[in-house]
N, C-alpha and C positions, 0 to 999 in steps of 0.2 A: 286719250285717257293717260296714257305712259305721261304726254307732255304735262299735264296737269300735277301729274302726280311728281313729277321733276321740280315743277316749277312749287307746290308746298313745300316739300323737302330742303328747296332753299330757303322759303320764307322762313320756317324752322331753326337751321342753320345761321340766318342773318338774324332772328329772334333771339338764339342764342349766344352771339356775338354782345349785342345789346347789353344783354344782362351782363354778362360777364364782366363786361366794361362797368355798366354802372354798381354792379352791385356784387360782384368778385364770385366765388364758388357756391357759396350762400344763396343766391340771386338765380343760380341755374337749377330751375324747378318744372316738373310738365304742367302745373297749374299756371305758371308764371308762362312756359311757353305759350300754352293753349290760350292765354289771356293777351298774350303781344300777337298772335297770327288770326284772332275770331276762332281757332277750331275749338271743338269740341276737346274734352280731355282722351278721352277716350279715341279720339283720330291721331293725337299727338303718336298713344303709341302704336298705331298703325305703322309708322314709320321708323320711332326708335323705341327697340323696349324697354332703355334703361338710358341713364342719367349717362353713364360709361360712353353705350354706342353713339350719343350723340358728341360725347365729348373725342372718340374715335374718330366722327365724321368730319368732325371742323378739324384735326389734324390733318386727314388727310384729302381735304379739299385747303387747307390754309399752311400748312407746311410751305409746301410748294411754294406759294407765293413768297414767302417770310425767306425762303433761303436764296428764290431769286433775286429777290433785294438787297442779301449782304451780298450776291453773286456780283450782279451790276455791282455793287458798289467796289466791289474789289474789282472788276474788270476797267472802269474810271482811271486806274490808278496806275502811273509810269512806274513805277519801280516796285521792286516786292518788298520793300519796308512797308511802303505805303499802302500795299497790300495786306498786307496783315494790320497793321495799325485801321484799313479798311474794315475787318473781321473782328475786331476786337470789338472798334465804337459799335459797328452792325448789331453784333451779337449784344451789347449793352442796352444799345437803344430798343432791339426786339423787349429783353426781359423788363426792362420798365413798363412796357406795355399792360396797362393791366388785364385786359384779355386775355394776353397769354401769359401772365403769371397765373392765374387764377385756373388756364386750360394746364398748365405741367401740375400743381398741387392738386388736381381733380385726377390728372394724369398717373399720381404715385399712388394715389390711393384707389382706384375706382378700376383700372382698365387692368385688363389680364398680361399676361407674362408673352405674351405672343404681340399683341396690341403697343406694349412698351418696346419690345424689339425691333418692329415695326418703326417704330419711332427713332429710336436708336439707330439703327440703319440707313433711316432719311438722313440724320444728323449725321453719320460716319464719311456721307458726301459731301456734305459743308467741312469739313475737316480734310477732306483731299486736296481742296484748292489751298488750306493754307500748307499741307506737306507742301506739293507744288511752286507754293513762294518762298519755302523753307531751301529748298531744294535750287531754286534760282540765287539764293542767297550763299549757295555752297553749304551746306549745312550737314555735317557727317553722320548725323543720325535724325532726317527728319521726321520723321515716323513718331518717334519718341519726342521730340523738340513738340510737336504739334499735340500731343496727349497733353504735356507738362502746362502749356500754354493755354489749353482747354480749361484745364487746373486754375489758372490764372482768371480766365475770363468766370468760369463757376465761382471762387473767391470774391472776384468781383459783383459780381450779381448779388452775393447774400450779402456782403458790404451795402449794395444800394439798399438794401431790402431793410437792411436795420436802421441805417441813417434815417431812414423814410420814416422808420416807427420810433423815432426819435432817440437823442444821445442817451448814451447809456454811463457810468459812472467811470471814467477814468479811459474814455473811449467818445471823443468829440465826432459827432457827424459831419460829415464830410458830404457836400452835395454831388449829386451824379459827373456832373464836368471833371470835376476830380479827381474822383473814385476812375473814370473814364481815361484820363490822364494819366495816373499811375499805372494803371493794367498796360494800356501801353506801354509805358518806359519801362516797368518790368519784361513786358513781353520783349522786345526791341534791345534794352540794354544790360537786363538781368538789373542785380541790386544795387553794383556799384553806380547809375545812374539814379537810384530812384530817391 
């Protein structure tokens, strides 16, 4: 029974993945679950009671994976430039994701102050490995250097996000490669190179 009941919870989980991709925060609905898994509505929330807890559960069954990917990807890489410029694209490529853009915007609004913490905390460990490169790199205050740089890739991310919803008046869209490319050379050379 336990195993069964494991095993909806993922169909659930990868139901809502689905959606999310194809149809952004909108799309993550328990009629819409119940409709991609055969359950009943009424079974969905046997398992989550709310829109939140499920958005809760794909964190923290999908974090994990998302941060061992820019993990790998930074461990790939001979030098701690290349390290970081590792974290920067990583962390780019996640947010394009429409999945998980659509899971952090359900994320600010939907899940409690404990839940976001939570979150916050997973992320504060993806953030030690670039102190880390910061810190191979000689860097007299990495701690602060890797906030600042966070700064950078956040900047970046809503950059893609408008691009995407297209140019705006006195503000040309710049495609992700780009956008990806200067978050780099800022992070790496500050302004004078960028």
């Amino acid at each position: 029974m336990a195993e069964h009941r494991q095993l909806q919870r993922a169909a659930l989980l990868d139901a809502a993945r689905t959606l999310l991709t194809e149809g952004g925060m909108e799309a993550l609905t328990f009629p819409a679950l119940a409709a991609r898994t055969g359950l009943a509505r009424s079974s969905v929330y046997e398992y989550f009671r709310s829109r939140a807890v499920v958005v809760e559960a794909l964190c923290e069954v999908d974090f994990p994976l998302w941060a061992a990917e820019i993990e790998a990807g930074m461990e790939s890489c001979d030098s701690a430039a290349e390290r970081i410029e590792a974290y920067v694209r990583g962390q780019l490529a996640l947010a394009g994701d429409p999945r998980h853009r659509a899971v952090v915007a359900i994320s600010a609004l939907e899940l409690d102050e404990a839940a976001r913490e939570r979150i916050r905390a997973a992320h504060g460990n993806l953030v030690g490995l670039v102190v880390r490169a910061l810190e191979d790199l000689g860097h007299e205050r990495p701690r602060l250097a890797a906030a600042l740089l966070q700064g950078i890739v956040e900047a970046a991310v809503r950059q893609a996000e408008q691009s995407a919803a297209g140019p705006r008046a006195g503000c040309p869209a710049e495609g992700p490669e780009a956008i990806a490319d200067a978050a780099v050379a800022m992070a790496l050379h500050g302004l004078d190179r960028f």
